[in-house]
N, C-alpha and C positions, 0 to 999 in steps of 0.2 A: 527380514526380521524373523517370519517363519515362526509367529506364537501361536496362531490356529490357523496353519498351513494344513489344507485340505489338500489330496488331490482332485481336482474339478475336470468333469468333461466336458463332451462342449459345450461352449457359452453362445448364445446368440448376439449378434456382432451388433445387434439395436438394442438388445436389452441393457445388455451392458454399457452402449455409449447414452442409453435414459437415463441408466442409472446413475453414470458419471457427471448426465446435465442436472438431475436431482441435488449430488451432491452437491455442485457449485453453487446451485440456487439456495442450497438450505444455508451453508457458508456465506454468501452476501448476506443473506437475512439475518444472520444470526448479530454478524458484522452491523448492520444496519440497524439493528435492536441494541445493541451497544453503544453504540453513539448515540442514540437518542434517549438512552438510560441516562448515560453520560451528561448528555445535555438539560437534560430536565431534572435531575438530581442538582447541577451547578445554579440551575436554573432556583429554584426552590431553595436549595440551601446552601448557596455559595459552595466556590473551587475547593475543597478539601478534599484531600487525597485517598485519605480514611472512606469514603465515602462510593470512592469510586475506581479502589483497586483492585475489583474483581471483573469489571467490565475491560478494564486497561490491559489487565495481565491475558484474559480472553482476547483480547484481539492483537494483543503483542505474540505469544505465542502460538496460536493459530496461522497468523501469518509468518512466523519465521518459520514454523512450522512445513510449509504448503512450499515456501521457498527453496527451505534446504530438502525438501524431496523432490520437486521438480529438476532442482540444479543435480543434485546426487545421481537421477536416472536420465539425466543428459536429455531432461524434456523441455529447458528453460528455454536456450539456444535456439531449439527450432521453434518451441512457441514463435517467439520475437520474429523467427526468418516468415514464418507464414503469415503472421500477425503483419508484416511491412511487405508483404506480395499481394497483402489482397487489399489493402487501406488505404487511402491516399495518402495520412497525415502519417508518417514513420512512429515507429516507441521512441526514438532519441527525442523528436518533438513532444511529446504525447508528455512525457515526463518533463522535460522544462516546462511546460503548459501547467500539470499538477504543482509540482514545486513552487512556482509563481502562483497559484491560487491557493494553495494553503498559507502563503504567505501574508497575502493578502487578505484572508479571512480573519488570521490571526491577526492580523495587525489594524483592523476594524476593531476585532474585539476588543484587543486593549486601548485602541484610542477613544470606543466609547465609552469602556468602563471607567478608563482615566478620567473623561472627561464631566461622568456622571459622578465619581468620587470626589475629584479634588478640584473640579471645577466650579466657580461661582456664575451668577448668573451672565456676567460678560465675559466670564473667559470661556467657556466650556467648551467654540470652535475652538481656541486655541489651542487648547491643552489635546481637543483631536488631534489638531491637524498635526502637533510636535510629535506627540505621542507614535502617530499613524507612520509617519517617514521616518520615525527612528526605530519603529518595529520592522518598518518594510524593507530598512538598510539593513539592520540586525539579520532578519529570517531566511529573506529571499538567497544569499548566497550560501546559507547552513542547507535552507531547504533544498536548493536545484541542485547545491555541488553534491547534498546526502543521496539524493536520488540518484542520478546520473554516474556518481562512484561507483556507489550499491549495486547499479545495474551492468556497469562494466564490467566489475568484477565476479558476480554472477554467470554474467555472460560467458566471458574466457573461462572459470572455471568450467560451464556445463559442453563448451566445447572441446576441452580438456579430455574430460569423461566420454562424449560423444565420440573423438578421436581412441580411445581405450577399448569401447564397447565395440564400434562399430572399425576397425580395420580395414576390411576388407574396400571401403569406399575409397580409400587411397590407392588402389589397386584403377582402380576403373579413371582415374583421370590419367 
């Protein structure tokens, strides 16, 4: 991008990987201040979108953000190879795992609300329990196939790039 491209000498090889732990940590936080804006504004004043499309568009964009530069500099790829060399549980699982638990959260949520909205006082399991597995039919294949695409496609693209940048590795096998 090159908008206040400095030339810099040397860096110190801890300073700057502090600096890069700082940034990630301030990024969760900020992420995790957003959701619970998010949650406590719904909380107080009902789901309205007005209310809470400044915290949505911050964590929409910061994360596509972080994505399309990690994939762009062919860092996604190997994140993921190092991330399943040192882990026991692979990312291919790691995401089926999230997909299936946001689905599930989400589909609490709406079988409670259903149940606290239009439920009387003998139906209000039922109207859960309909509500719960026809959200959890609904999400659960939007959520793990959105992940698991998402990430495939990521994936090839930043090996893509990897194979671009990096040449010479073809040489050595």
């Amino acid at each position: 991008m090159g908008l206040f491209n400095k030339e810099r000498g040397l860096v110190d090889e801890r300073i700057s990987n502090t600096m890069n732990k700082i940034l990630k940590e301030s990024y969760i936080i900020t992420i995790i201040i957003c959701f619970i804006s998010i949650f406590i504004k719904s909380y107080l004043y009902g789901f309205r979108a007005n209310l809470v499309i400044t915290e949505i568009i911050v964590i929409i964009v910061s994360s596509l953000y972080s994505m399309i530069r990690k994939i762009s500099l062919g860092v996604y790829s190997d994140e993921i190879e190092m991330h399943d060399r040192t882990s026991k549980t692979p990312m291919n699982i790691k995401n089926i795992i999230v997909g299936l638990a946001l689905g599930i959260v989400i589909s609490f949520y709406f079988g409670i609300r259903s149940s606290i909205l239009y439920g009387g006082d003998k139906n209000r399991l039922w109207y859960f329990i309909i509500v719960f597995f026809a959200s959890f039919i609904m999400y659960i294949p939007f959520l793990v196939g959105g992940i698991a695409i998402t990430d495939f496609i990521a994936r090839k693209a930043s090996k893509k790039i990897n194979e671009k940048i990096l040449p010479e590795d073809k040489d050595l096998e």
